[in-house]
C-alpha positions, 0 to 999 in steps of 0.5 A: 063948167065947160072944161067938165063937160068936154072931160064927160064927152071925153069919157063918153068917147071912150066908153063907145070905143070900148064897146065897139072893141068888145063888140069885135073880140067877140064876134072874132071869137065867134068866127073861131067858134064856127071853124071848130064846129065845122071842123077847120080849127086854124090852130090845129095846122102844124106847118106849111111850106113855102117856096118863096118870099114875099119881097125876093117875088118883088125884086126878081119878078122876071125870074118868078113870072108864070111860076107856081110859088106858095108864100105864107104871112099875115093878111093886112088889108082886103078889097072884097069885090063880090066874085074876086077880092085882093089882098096884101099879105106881109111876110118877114121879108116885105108885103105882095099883093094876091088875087083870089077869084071864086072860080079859082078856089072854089065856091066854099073855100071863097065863102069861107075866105070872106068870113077872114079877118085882118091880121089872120095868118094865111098861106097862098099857093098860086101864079106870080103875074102882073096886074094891068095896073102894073102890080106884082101879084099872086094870083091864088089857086089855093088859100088857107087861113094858118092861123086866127088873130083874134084881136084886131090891129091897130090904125098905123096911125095909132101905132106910129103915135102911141110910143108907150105901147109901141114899147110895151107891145113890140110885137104889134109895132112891127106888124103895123110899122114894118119899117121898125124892123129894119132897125133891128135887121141892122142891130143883128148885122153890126152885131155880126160884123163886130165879131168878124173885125175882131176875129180877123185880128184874132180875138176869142169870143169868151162868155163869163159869169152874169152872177158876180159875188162882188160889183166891180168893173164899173162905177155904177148901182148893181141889182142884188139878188140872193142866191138860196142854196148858197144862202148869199146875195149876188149881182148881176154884172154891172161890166165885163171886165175883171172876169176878161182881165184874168184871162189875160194873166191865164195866157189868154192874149186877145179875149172879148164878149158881147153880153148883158149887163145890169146897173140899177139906175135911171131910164132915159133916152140913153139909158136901159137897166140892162143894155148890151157891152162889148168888152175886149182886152189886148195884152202887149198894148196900151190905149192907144192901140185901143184908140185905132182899134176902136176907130177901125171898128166903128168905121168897119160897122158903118161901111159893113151895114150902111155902105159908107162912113158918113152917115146921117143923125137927125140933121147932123152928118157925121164923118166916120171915115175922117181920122178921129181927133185925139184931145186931152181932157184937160186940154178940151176943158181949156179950149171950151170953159177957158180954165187951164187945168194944168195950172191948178195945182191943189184941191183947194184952187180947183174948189175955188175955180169951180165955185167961180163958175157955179160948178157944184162938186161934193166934199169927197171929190177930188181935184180930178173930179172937178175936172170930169165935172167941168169936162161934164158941164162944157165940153161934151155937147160941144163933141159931135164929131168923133173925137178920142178924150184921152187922159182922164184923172186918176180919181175917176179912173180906178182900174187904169194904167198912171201915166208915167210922167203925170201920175195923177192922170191915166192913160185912158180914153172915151170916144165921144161922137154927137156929144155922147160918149161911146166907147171907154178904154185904158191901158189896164192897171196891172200894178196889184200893188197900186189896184189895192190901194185904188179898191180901198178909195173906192171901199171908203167912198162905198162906205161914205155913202157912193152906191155907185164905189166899188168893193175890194175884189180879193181874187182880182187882186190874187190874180194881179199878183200872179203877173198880168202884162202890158194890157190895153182894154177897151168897153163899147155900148152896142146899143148906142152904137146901133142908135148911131148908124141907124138915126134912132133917138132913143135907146128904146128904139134900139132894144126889142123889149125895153124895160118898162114901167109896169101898167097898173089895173 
């Protein structure tokens, strides 16, 4: 009976915080009401110039001190204190503190002034100067409200602790959490500084179809949708990948994108329907001239946008600038299950290992997807500093180059750093002999019932079949590598508006 009472008072609480939510939308709308009546209709306001910014006003007061500025951004906090007041106003460079004063401004732009609300938009024009309590400030000759808020903010309590709606209201999250954009000031310089290593080693920034006729590329879900005028379904991209590889064999040497892809799977702290990949493709090379140009990258990202290689996760440092080591599959599942892959030698004895250690596998998989399971199981949060796993089997790795003298495994590599894998590279498979026959496994495990298999791309394979060279290639999630060198535990940190389930009424 107790607990029901407390869910009463509960409810009781949130009626009356409601209520007093209601209360202030209206008398917002109120206050809009009036400055249209009188003529002063924010919105009417088409622009302002400004002279300067909040923060470069902060860094460089010397060289600002007595000047007139005019700034412009959101009022965030205000101390009334009956002929003068103070304010901190937020522009996209950071926050500074203005002094207006009845006798400055005048008695009805002050009384207006008073009448403002938190979170409305203002422009300041006045003298950069110091308090005589030491803080940098504007002291107003003019003040303008540029705009009305007409929903009040958030405590920044609520903002730090409500991730939900930090999530679905990015917007409101970077007004009350300025630190949150700095996180996405970084995204956009690594970003930048990807393309200026690839571009002084000669690549060509490409774009290429995100409506693909055939799912291919990658293992995983794609979306379908349905194409009226042509009266066929299509899928959004699930990789980069073929389209780039028939520049290759167009004579393209070095070709890369950035761009969205879409698999339809599950969400969690790594994983976003749509997310950013960077694919590039390298002809005359192998994996590994992927394994050093992928170990340049990262480094070049870290120094490019944090000043150093050895960065900080959570409590883990990690050392970028340190030779990352190179481990076979094999040889890490031997090092941390103790099960020598080497020495098993049919599917039968690999079913067999795995049922001695609880490894559950499926009736379709192969001797090679028994290894990638044990691989899953005991190696990869054991692999925090960054370490290249290279040779992965052929049953897992339909599009990558044999290696000759062990054909059951391929020359291929993921980059794993705090035990989660961030890139995916291979010497390309460019036999379109030994492709045809790798789409058809994949067709037949599409038709056994893996919606993650791959369909049979006829105009890949025509394209094969015209000659493509030696080709190393190479795929990096952009968004877990901004997870990486910014400390953000979850993806959706990483993305401005990531995808959320929809709130029902």
């Amino acid at each position: 009976m107790q607990e029901n009472q407390n869910q009463t008072g509960a409810e009781l609480t949130a009626e009356e915080e409601q209520q007093k939510l209601s209360e202030v939308l209206q008398i917002r709308r109120d206050k809009l009401e009036a400055l249209k009546n009188e003529g002063k209709d924010p919105f009417l306001t088409t622009s302002y110039t400004r002279t300067a910014y909040a923060q470069p006003i902060v860094d460089a007061f010397d060289d600002y001190e007595g000047r007139e500025v005019s700034i412009a951004g959101r009022m965030m906090s205000r101390r009334i204190m009956g002929k003068a007041s103070f304010i901190d106003v937020r522009d996209a460079s950071g926050r500074i503190q203005s002094y207006v004063r009845r006798d400055e401004i005048g008695d009805e732009p002050y009384a207006d002034f008073k009448k403002w609300d938190i979170g409305d938009i203002v422009g300041i024009r006045g003298e950069v100067f110091r308090t005589q309590k030491g803080e940098i400030s504007i002291k107003a000759h003019e003040i303008t409200l540029l705009s009305k808020s007409l929903l009040p903010l958030p405590e920044k309590w609520h903002g730090l602790k409500d991730t939900e709606l930090r999530y679905r209201q990015r917007y409101v999250d970077l007004i009350v959490n300025p630190e949150v954009k700095d996180t996405f000031v970084k995204r956009s310089k690594i970003i930048t500084a990807i393309r200026s290593f690839l571009e002084a080693k000669g690549y060509i920034e490409v774009e290429t179809p995100v409506l693909h006729a055939i799912a291919g590329g990658a293992a995983a879900r794609p979306f379908i949708t349905h194409h009226n005028a042509l009266d066929i379904d299509m899928y959004m991209r699930i990789a980069l990948e073929l389209h780039l590889k028939r520049l290759i064999v167009g004579g393209f040497d070095k070709v890369y994108e950035i761009g969205r892809v879409f698999r339809n799977e599950g969400i969690d702290t790594r994983h976003n329907p749509e997310f950013t990949l960077l694919e590039l493709y390298e002809a005359y090379t192998d994996y590994h001239g992927m394994m050093d140009i992928t170990e340049g990258l990262v480094r070049h990202c870290a120094h490019a946008v944090l000043g150093t290689g050895k960065i900080v996760y959570g409590d883990v440092e990690i050392d970028l600038d340190k030779p990352f080591e190179r481990l076979s599959m094999r040889e890490a599942v031997k090092k941390y299950s103790g099960v020598d892959f080497a020495q098993i030698e049919t599917l039968e004895q690999a079913r067999a290992i795995a049922k001695e250690h609880h490894i559950e596998y499926e009736q379709r998989h192969g001797k090679g997807d028994i290894l990638s399971l044990f691989f899953e199981e005991y190696c990869e949060k054991h692999l925090i500093q960054p370490v290249f796993i290279t040779d992965h089997p052929v049953d897992i790795s339909p599009l990558s180059k044999r290696k000759p003298e062990e054909p059951e495994y391929t020359e291929r590599f993921e980059l794993f750093i705090l035990g989660r894998e961030h890139a995916n590279a291979f010497s390309e498979l460019n036999d379109p002999i030994d492709q045809r026959g790798r789409f058809e496994h994949q067709a037949a495990l599409k038709a056994a019932g893996d919606d993650e298999a791959n369909d049979i791309d006829e105009d890949f394979l025509t394209a094969l079949e015209y000659g493509m060279p030696p080709t190393g290639g190479l795929g990096i999630g952009v968004d877990r590598l901004v997870m990486l060198l910014t400390n953000s535990a979850s993806i959706r940190d990483v993305l401005l508006f990531p995808t959320m389930k929809p709130v029902r009424e």
